[in-house]
C-alpha positions as CSV (number, residue, x, y, z in Angstrom):
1,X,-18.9,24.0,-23.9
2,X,-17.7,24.5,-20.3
3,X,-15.0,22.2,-18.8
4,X,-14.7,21.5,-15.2
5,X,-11.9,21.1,-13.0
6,X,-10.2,17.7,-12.6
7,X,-11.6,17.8,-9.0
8,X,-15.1,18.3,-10.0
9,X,-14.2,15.5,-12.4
10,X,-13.1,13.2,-9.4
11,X,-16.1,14.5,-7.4
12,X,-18.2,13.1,-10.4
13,X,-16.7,9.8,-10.6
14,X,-16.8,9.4,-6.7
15,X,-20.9,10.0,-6.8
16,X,-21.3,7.6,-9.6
17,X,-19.4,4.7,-7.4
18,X,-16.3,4.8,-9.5
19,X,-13.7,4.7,-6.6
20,X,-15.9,2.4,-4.2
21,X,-16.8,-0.2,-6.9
22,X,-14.9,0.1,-9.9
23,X,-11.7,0.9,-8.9
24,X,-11.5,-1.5,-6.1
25,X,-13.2,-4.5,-8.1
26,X,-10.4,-3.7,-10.9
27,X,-7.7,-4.4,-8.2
28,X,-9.3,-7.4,-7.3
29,X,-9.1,-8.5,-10.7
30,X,-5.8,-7.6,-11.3
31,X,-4.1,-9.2,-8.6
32,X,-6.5,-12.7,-8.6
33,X,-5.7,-12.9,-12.6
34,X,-2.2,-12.3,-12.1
35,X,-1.6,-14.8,-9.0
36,X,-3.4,-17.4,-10.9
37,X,-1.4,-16.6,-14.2
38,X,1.8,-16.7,-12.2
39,X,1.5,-19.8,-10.4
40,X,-0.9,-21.7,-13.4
41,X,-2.9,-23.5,-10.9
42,X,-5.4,-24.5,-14.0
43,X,-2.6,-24.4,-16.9
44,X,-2.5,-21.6,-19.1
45,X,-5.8,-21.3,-19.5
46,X,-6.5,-17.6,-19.3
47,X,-10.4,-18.0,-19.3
48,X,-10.2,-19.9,-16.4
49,X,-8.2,-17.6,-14.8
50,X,-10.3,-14.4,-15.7
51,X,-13.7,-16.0,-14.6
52,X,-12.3,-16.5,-11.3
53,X,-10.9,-13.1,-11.1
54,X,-14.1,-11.5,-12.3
55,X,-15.8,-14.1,-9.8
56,X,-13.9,-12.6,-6.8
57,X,-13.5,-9.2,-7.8
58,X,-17.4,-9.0,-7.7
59,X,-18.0,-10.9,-4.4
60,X,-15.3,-8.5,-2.7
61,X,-16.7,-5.3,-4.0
62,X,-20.4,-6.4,-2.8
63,X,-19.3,-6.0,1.0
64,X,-18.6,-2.8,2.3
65,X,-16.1,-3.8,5.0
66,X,-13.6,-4.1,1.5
67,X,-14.9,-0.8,0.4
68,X,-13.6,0.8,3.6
69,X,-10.5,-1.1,4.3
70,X,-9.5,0.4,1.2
71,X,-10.2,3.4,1.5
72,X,-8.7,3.5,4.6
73,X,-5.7,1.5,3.7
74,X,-4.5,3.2,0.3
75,X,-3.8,6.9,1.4
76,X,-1.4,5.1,4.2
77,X,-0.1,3.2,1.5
78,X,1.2,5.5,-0.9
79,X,2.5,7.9,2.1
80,X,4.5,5.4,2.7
81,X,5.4,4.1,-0.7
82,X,6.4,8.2,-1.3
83,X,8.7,7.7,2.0
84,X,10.5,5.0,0.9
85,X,10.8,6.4,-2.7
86,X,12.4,9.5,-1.3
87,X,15.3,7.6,0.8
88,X,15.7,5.0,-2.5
89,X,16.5,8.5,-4.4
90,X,18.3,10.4,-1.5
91,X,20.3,6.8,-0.9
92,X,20.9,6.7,-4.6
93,X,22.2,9.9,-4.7
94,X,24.8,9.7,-2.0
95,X,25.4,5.9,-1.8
96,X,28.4,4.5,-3.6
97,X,28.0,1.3,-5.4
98,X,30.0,-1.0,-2.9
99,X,27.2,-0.5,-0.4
100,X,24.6,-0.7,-1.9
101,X,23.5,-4.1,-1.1
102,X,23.3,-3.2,2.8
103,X,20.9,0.1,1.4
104,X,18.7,-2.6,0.4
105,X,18.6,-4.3,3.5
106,X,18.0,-0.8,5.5
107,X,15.4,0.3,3.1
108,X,13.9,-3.5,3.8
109,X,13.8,-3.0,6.8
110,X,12.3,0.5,6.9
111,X,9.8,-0.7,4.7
112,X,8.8,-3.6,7.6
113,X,9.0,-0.9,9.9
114,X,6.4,1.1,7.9
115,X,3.8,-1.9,7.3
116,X,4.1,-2.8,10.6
117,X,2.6,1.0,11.5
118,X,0.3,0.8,8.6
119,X,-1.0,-2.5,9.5
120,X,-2.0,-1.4,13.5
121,X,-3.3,1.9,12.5
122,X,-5.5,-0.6,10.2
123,X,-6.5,-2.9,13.5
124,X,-6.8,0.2,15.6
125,X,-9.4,1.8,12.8
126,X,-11.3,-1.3,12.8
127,X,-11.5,-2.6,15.9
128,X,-14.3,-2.1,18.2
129,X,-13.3,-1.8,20.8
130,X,-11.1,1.6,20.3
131,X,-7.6,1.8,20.3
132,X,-6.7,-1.8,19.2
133,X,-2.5,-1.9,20.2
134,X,-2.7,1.1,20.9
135,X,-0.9,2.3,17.8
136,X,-2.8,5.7,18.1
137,X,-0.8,6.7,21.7
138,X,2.5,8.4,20.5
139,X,4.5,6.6,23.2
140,X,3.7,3.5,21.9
141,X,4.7,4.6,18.2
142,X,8.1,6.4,19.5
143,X,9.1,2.7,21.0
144,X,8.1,0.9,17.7
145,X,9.8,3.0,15.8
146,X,12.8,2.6,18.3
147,X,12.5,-0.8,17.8
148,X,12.5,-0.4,14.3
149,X,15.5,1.6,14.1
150,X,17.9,-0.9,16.2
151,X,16.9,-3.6,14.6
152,X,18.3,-1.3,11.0
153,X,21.4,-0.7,13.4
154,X,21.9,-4.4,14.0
155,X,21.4,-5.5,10.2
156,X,23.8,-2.8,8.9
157,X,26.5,-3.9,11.6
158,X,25.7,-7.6,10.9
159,X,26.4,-6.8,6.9
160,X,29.6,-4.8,8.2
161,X,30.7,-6.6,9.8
162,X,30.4,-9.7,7.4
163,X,32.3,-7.7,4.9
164,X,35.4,-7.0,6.7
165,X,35.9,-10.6,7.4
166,X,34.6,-11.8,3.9
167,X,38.3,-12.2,2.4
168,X,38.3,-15.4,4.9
169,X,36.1,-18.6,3.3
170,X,35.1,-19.6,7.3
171,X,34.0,-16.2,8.5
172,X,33.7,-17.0,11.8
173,X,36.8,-18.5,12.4
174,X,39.1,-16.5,10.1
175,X,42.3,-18.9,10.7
176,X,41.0,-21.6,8.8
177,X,40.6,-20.7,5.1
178,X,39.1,-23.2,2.8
């Protein structure tokens, strides 16, 4: 008995329709049945809550446009769910504890920063009409990501600077404590 690779494996399951029906109709699921188990819009009533997941899991994978927006949408994803993994360990590492709160907010922000790009290389992909925003031109990228990075700058001064005068109740007026 001969075993293949795992990539003749994957190439298998991609001919069969695994990754452009399966895979995508099981995320559908997933995340309907857990939104409507969450926020128990018909009670606890799990049936209900898996019909309608299986309900919209099936009409999403039946049009293509899903099928490639996904396909298109997850690589980007975990790039730059791996970014933001790799500065949550590097900040982990050198961070200490006092500051971690204002790590949060800079890896908050980088993570905006990082949708933002994901979502207009999305609208540029599937627009008609070419280069959507123009998030393909790498002038236009350098000055989001500008943006993106004073806007880091300003929410790490703003936390600063609310933490030197945090001894004081008013913080804008330090002369009158409460």
């Amino acid at each position: 008995m001969a075993f293949g690779s795992i990539a003749d494996i994957l190439f298998q399951w991609e001919n069969m329709g695994f990754f452009d029906i399966v895979l995508p109709f099981l995320l559908v699921f997933a995340i309907v049945f857990g939104i409507l188990s969450y926020m128990k819009i018909f009670g606890n009533n799990k049936g209900i809550h898996a019909i309608v997941a299986i309900i919209l899991g099936l009409l999403s994978i039946r049009a293509g446009f899903f099928q490639a927006f996904l396909s298109q949408i997850a690589p980007r994803l975990g790039v730059g769910l791996t970014v933001l993994l790799v500065l949550l360990i590097l900040f982990g590492l050198f961070v200490q504890d006092q500051s971690k709160k204002t790590i949060g907010w800079i890896l908050l922000g980088i993570a905006a920063l990082i949708f933002i790009i994901i979502m207009g290389q999305m609208y540029s992909i599937f627009t008609g009409w070419g280069s959507g925003l123009g998030f393909d031109n790498p002038e236009t990228m350098g000055w989001i990501i500008m943006i993106g990075l004073l806007i880091v700058i300003i929410v790490v001064v703003a936390m600063g600077s609310s933490k030197s005068t945090s001894k004081h109740k008013g913080a804008f007026i330090p002369m009158y404590d409460e």
